[in-house]
Every structure is written in structure tokens, then in C-alpha cells.
N, C-alpha and C positions, 0 to 999 in steps of 0.2 A: 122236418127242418133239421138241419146240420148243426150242430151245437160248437162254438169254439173249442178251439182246440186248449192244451194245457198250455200249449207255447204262444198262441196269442194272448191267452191270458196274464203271462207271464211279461210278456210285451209292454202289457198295457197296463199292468202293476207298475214295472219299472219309471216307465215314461209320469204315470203318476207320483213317484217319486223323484224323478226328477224333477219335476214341476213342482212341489213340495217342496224337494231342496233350492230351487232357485228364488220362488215366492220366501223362504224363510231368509234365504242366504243374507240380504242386505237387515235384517232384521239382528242379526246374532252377530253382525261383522258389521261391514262398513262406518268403521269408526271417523269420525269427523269433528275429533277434538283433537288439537295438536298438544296441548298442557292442561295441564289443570284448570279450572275455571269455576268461578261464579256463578251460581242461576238464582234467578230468582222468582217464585211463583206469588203472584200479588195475591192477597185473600180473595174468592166468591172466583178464582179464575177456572173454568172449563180446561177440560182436556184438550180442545179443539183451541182455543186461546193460547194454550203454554205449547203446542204443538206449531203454531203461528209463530209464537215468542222465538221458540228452540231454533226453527229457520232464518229468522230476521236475525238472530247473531249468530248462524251459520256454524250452531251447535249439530243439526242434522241437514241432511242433503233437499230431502220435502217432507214437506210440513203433510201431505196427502199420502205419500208412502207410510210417514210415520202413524198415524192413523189410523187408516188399515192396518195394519200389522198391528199394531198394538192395541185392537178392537180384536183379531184374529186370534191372536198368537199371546199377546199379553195378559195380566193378571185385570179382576176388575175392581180391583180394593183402587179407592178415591186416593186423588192425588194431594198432599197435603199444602198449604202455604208455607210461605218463608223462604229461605235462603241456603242454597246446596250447595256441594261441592261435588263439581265433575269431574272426575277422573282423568287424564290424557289417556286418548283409547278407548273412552266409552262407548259401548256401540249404544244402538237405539233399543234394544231391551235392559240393558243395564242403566240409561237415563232413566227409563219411565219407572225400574224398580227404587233407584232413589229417590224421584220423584215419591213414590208412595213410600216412603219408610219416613221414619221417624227422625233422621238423622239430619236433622235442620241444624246449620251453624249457628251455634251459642257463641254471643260476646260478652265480654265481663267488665265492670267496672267496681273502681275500690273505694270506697271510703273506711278511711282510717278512723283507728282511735282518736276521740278530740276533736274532731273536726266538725265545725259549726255550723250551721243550719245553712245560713247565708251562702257559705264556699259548695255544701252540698247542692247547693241549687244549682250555682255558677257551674259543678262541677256537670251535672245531669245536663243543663243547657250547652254544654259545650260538645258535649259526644253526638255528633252528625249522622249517627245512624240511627238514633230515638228521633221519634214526632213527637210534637205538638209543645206546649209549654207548662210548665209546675211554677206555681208560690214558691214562697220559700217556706219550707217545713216549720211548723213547731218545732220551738228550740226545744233535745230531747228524745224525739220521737222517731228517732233515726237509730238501727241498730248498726257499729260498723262493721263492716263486711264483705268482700266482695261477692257481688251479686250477677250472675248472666241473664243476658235478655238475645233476641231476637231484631236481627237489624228491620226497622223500620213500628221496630214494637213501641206505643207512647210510654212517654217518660212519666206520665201519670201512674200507668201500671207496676212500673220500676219503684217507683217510689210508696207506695202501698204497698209493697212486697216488702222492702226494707221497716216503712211503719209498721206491719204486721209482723217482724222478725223482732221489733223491741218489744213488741205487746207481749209475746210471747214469752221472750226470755225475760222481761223482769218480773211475769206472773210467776213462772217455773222457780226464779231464783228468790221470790219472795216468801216462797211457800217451803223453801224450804232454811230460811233467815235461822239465825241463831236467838238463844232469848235474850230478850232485856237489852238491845241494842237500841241507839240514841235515836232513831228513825221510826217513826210510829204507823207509817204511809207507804207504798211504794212511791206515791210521786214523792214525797220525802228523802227515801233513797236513793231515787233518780237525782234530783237535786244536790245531794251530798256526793254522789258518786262523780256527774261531772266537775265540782270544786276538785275533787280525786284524781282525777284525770287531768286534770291541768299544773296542778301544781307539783307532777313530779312524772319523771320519764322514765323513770327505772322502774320496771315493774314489779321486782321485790321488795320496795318500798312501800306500793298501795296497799297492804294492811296496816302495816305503821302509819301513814299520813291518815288512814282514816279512822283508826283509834286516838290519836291524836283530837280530829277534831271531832270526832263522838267525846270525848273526856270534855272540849271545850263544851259543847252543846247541853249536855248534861249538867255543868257547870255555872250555865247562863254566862259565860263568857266571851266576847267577839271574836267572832273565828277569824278575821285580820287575814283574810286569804285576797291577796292580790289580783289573779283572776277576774276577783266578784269586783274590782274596781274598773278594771278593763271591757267588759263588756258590752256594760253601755255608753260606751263610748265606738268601739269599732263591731259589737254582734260578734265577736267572737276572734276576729281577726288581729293576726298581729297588730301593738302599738308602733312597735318600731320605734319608740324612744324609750327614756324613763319617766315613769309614773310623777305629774305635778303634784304637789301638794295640796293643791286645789283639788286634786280630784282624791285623793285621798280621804279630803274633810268632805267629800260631795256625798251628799243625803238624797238618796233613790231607793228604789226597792231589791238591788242589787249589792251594793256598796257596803260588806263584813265589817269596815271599818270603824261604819256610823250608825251601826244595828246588829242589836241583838238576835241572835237564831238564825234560819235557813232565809238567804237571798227569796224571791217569792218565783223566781224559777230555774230549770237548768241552764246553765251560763253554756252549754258545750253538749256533743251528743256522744257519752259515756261510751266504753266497750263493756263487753261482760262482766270480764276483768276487775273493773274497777267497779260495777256494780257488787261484784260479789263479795269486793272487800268492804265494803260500808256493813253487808249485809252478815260480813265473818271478821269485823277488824280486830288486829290484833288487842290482846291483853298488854295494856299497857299503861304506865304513869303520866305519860310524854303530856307536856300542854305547850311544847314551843318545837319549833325547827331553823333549823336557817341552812345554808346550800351549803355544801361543800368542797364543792370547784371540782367536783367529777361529774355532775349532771343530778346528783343525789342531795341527803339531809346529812346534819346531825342534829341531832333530838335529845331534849332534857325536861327535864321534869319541872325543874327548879328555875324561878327566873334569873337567878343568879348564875344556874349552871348556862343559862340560855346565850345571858352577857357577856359567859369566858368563850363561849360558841361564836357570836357576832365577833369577837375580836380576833379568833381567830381566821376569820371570813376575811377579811379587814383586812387581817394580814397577807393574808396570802392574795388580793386583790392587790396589794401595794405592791409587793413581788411580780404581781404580772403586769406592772403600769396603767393598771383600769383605773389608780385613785391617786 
């Protein structure tokens, strides 16, 4: 029997190569993304599903080429869920390799210093790429932060990631408090630190204001923090007028004015910030404050010094037409 030659051999190497490069060719090329784009793989979805998907928005040319070849030629690491971003130009091995990577788009949402339980809810219920629905948090128990999720991830989950992010940091900054400070608790702290957090915006200020009102608490003195009037009245949200005198003399469990010691919770969900000065306030004499007309204090000791302070508050109110 005649055995091939080296030259048909070599024939039919080539022609196997060719056939090779053609079967890959649409696999490494035939890009069919004109921009950038969206994908999205819904959780428990199959390969043969999101290969379905890829077609129907005309991500790839067939859903049955892609397939093939990416059963062939592809890697066999599991496609993950969530939300991609495709390239302009992707071919169909560069989909399925993002597909399997890790690189799901993160979105982000903020919650600020201060900002109360109530608004946090509003805030979570309003971002339309979270499911499902949340309560409104315990006043507190909210660390702010901005935090990323996953479009279509529950708001549930978002929000046990932020509870779990205060759990955290008020143990960490608890443990490491200073001694003999006026707070005996961390829910104590937590408490004192959102009075903290509200009553002043300048953040070099939150040691002073909370030595201040550690001296009053220590004291048995009425901490007369305006916030703790506000509260229960709006949950945390602007009043948007000035404070009635009724509500002033109004007896709750909130209200500085009409009770000695800590409101019976957090009026506001603290940042670190202000937690750590409760928990570091400054050394100080201060038992009074009143504004400044820059966003800040002046602070005395004395209530007489406090009286030349309010007038000159007064004043300078009367210079800007406010009185």
C-alpha cells in the first residue's frame, strides 16, 4: 500500500488550518457592538439563556454560533450575574470573557452626615435600580457613607450593609473612648454624638460642642439643644419655620428643654466624626454656645459671658435685617 506523500500531507494540514481559521474567525472578530453598552445577566441565567439575551439585542450575530464556539474555543469558568459593560467592538470572545469576570458595574449611593432615618428611606426607595422595599431604619443605625450596590440588587441588602458599617464603627471607636467621658454606653454615645451632629456644621467645632455638652451632662444640667425639640415633631427633617414656644415647653422623651440627661434616642444618624468627638471631646469649661453668623459657635463658660455672646448674636442679626 502506498503511503501519502509529504506533500499531501502537507495539503491537508493546511486546508485543516484553514478550516480552523474560518471556524474561529467569527469567534475573535465579528464585532457587532457599534458603542458601548449595557448587558445584563439576570441571576440562575444559563449560558444558552444570556446567549439568547446577547441576540435579541443584537449584541451578537447567532445566538447558535455563539455557542459553539464558546463551548469550543471559550474558557469554562461560569458566567456571573449582574450588570456589564460592553465595549464598542466586542467580539464574541471578549463578551463571554466579561461575562465571566468579576467586573459587574457598581453604583453608588450617598448618605450624608445627619441625615435621618426617615430621608434615608425616601432616599433608598427612590433609586430605581434597587428591588424591593425597606421600613424606615432605626433612628441611628445608619452609618453615612457612600455605599455601591449592584443594579437590580434589594434595598434590603444595601441597607444591612450600611447597619452593619455603624455596628462596626461605633464598637471599633468605643473601644478605643477616652476615660472618664460623660457617656457611659455606646448607645449613649450614639445619642450624644447625633445631638453633635446637628447642632453644628463646622467640623472643627465637634469637639467643643461635645465637651460642652458632656460638662452639661456631668453637671445634671439641661442640654437645651434645639434639635432634641425638633424631632418629634418632623423625624429629623427640616422644620422650616422657628421653633413655637409650645414646643419648647413640650414634655416627650426627646425635648432637652423639659428633661434632664440624654433624649431616650438618636434624634439623627451620626458620621464617625461626630461620634468620635463625644467619645474624644475636647477639655473644656464651655456650658453655653450661641451662633455666630458664620455657620459656627461662640462658647463661654460663664453665663454671663454667654449673655454678652447672645447680644452680640443680636446684633449682628439686627445688621442683617433678620430682627
Amino acid at each position: 500500500m502506498k503511503r501519502p506523500s509529504f506533500t499531501v500531507l502537507g495539503v491537508l494540514a493546511a486546508l485543516g488550518l484553514i478550516a480552523a481559521t474560518i471556524f474561529a474567525w467569527p469567534w475573535y472578530s465579528g464585532a457587532n457592538i457599534a458603542k458601548e453598552t449595557s448587558f445584563i445577566v439576570p441571576a440562575g441565567s444559563s449560558l444558552t439563556s444570556v446567549a439568547g439575551k446577547l441576540e435579541d439585542e443584537k449584541l451578537i450575530k447567532s445566538a447558535d454560533s455563539f455557542l459553539l464556539r464558546a463551548k469550543i474555543l471559550g474558557s469554562h469558568a461560569p458566567i456571573k450575574a449582574g450588570e456589564f459593560l460592553l465595549p464598542a467592538g466586542a467580539s464574541p470572545a471578549a463578551i463571554l470573557r466579561t461575562l465571566q469576570s468579576q467586573n459587574v458595574i457598581r453604583r453608588h449611593i450617598t448618605i450624608p452626615e445627619g441625615m435621618p432615618s426617615i430621608m434615608v428611606q425616601e432616599r433608598l426607595m427612590a433609586q430605581p435600580l434597587l428591588a424591593g422595599a425597606v421600613p424606615v431604619p432605626a433612628e441611628g443605625s445608619i452609618l453615612p457613607d457612600t455605599y455601591d450596590f449592584e443594579r437590580g440588587e434589594s434595598r434590603q441588602a444595601v441597607l444591612q450593609r450600611m447597619q452593619a458599617a455603624m455596628g462596626k464603627t461605633l464598637e471599633e471607636l468605643w473601644d478605643k473612648r477616652a476615660p472618664d467621658i460623660a457617656v457611659k454606653t455606646p448607645k449613649e454615645a450614639l445619642i450624644l454624638a447625633s445631638i453633635v451632629e446637628k447642632e453644628t456644621g463646622k467640623p472643627s467645632e465637634r469637639t467643643m460642642v461635645a465637651g460642652l455638652y458632656s460638662n452639661r451632662l456631668k453637671a445634671g444640667m439641661l442640654l437645651q439643644a434645639d434639635p432634641t425639640i425638633i424631632y418629634p415633631i418632623t423625624k429629623g427633617k427640616p422644620l422650616g419655620r422657628r421653633i413655637r414656644q409650645s414646643e419648647i415647653s413640650a414634655v416627650n422623651g426627646y425635648n432637652t428643654y423639659t428633661m434632664t440627661g440624654l433624649p431616650k434616642g438618636p434624634i439623627t444618624n451620626p458620621g464617625r466624626d461626630s461620634i468620635a468627638a463625644v467619645l474624644h471631646p475636647a477639655q473644656t469649661k464651655a456650658l453655653f454656645m450661641v451662633a455666630d453668623g458664620t455657620g459656627g459657635h461662640m462658647f463661654s463658660d460663664t453665663l454671663e459671658q454667654h449673655n454678652a455672646n447672645v447680644e452680640k448674636w443680636y446684633a449682628l442679626r439686627r445688621a442683617r435685617g433678620d430682627m
